[in-house]
N, C-alpha and C positions, 0 to 999 in steps of 0.2 A: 373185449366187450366195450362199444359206446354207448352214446343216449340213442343212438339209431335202433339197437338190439332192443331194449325196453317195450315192451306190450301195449301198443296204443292207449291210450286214456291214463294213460301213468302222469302225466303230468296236467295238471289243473289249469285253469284258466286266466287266474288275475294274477298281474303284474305288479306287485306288492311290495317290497323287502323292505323290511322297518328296517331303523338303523342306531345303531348302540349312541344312543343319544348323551348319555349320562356321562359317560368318557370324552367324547368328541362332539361334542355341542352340535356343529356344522361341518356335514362332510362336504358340501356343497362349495365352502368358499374355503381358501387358503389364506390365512392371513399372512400380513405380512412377515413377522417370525419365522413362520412354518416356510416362505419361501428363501428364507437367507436361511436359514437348515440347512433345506434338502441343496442351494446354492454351496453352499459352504461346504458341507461333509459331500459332496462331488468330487472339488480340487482336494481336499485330503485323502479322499478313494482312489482318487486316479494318479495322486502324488504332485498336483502343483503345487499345494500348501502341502512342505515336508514336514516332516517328524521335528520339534524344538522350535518349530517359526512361530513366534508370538501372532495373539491375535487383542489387537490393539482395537477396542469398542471403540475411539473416535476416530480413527483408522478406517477399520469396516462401513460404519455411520456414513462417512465422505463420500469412500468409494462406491454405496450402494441408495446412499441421497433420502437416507432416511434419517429417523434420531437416535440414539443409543437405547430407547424401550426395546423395540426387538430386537435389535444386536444381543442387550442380554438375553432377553429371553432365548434366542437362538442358542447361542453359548452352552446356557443354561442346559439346553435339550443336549447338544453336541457333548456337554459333563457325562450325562446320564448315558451316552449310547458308547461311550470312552473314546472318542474321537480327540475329546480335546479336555485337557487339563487344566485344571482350576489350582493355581498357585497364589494362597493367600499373601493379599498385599503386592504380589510381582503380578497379578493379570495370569491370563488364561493362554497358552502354549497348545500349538497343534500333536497329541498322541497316537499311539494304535494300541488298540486292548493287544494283549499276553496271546498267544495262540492258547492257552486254558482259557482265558476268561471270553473269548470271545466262543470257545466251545461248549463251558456252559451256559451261555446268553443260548445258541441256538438249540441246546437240550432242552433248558427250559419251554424253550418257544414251539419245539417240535410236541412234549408234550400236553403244552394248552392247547394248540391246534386242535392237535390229537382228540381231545376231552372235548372240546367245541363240534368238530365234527360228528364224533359218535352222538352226543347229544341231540344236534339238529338232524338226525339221520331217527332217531325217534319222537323228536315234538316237534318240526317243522312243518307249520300249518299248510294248506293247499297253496293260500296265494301266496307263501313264500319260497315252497320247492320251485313256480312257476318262476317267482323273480330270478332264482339263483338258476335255472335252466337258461334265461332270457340273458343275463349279465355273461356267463357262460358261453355262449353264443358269439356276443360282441366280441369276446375275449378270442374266438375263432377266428372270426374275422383281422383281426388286428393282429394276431400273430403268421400272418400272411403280409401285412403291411410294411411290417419290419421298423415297427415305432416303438423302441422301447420305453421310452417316454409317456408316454402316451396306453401302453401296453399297464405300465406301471400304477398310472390312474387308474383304470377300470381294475385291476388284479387287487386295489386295495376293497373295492366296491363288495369286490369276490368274497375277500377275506371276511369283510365286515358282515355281507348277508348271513353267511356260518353262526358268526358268531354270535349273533340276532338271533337267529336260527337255535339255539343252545335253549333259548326260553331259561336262563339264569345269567341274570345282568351283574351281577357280582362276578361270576369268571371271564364274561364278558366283556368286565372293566379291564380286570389283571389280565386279560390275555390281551388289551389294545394297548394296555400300557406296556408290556413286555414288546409287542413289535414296535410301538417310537421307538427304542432302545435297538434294535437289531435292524431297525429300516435303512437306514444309510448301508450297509453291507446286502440286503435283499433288492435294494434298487440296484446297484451296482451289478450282481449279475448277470441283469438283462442285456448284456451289451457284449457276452458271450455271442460268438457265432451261432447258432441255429439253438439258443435257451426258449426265445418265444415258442417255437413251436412242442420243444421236450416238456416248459411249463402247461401247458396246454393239455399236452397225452396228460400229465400229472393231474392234473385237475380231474381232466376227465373219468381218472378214476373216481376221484372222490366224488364228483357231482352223482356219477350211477349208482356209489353203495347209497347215498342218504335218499336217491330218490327209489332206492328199493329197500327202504328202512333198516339198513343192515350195519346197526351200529358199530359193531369191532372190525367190519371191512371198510367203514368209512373213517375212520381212528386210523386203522392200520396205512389208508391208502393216505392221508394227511401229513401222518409223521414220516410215511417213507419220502411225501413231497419237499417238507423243510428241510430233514434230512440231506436229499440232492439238491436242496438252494444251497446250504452250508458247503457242499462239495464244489458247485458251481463259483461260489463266492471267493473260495480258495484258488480255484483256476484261473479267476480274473486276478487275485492280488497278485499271483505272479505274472502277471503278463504287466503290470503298469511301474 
């Protein structure tokens, strides 16, 4: 089943998708922190910053011609997603979560998904099933382009219209603040050989149950998605 099967008039006209404001201020700009992150937990994904290599804030600051603000705060983010290790008084060290901890990071994450999807698969308004059919779309396209980068932007777009979509901003927080923490390992699997377009069919389920209000097939089609990033994620740790 695609969006193509769907009953003409199924989907609405305006182009809409609010956006979990309250968690993420601005999804629009990247601040500087946010880009020495997703910079930084890359070479620890891929293995150039190994496991034990200190991460020296006026070090990083030099190399990347900024000031030690967002060094920390990057750091700070990289603590929380277990990348990297906070040793009091000795500075912060490059980590990798436990094969447990990093499996429940993504239970957890499969079941807010989960609970976001079925939600906006019953209160999401006209103009906003129309945004996430529209983002959805783009998301087609670009998984033909073969830009995981770039793939990765719009898929956060994705994520975020869902969870807008829930019409309850409080799990909406907790489930954007659970993906910071598991993003660094969901960016990274995009760089599997042919993931953009298997992320794509996955979607696709999801976008058809919520635009046919079917809330426990849009649940189910969500968690079986994070589900296959977690698998995906593991396929790439062994190849780097």
């Amino acid at each position: 089943m695609t969006l193509d099967d769907l009953p003409p008039g199924t989907l609405p006209a305006e182009p809409v998708v609010p956006r979990v404001d309250r968690a993420q201020p601005s999804l629009h700009k990247v601040t500087r922190a946010e880009e020495l992150r997703l910079q930084l937990a890359d070479e620890i994904v891929r293995g150039t910053l190994a496991p034990g290599a200190p991460l020296d804030e006026t070090d990083i600051a030099r190399r990347f011609s900024v000031s030690r603000t967002p060094v920390r705060e990057a750091l700070r983010q990289l603590v929380a997603s277990g990348l990297v290790e906070a040793r009091p008084h000795r500075g912060a060290v490059v980590a990798r979560p436990s094969v447990e901890r990093l499996k429940s990071m993504f239970e957890a994450m499969a079941e807010l998904e989960a609970l976001c999807a079925g939600l906006a698969a019953e209160r999401m308004a006209a103009s906003e099933r129309h945004g996430l059919e529209a983002i959805h779309e783009e998301l087609r396209v670009l998984s033909y382009a073969g830009n995981p980068e770039r793939f990765h932007e719009v898929n956060e777009r994705f994520h975020n219209a869902i969870y807008a979509g829930s019409q309850n901003g409080y799990i909406a927080e907790i489930t954007l603040a659970t993906r910071v923490r598991v993003q660094p390992f969901r960016r990274a699997q995009f760089r599997n050989l042919g993931r953009l377009a298997k992320s794509q069919a996955e979607h696709d389920r999801v976008v058809v149950a919520i635009m046919r209000g079917d809330k426990q097939g849009a649940a189910a089609a969500m968690r079986a998605h994070i589900e296959l990033v977690r698998g995906e994620y593991e396929i790439y740790a062994v190849s780097v």
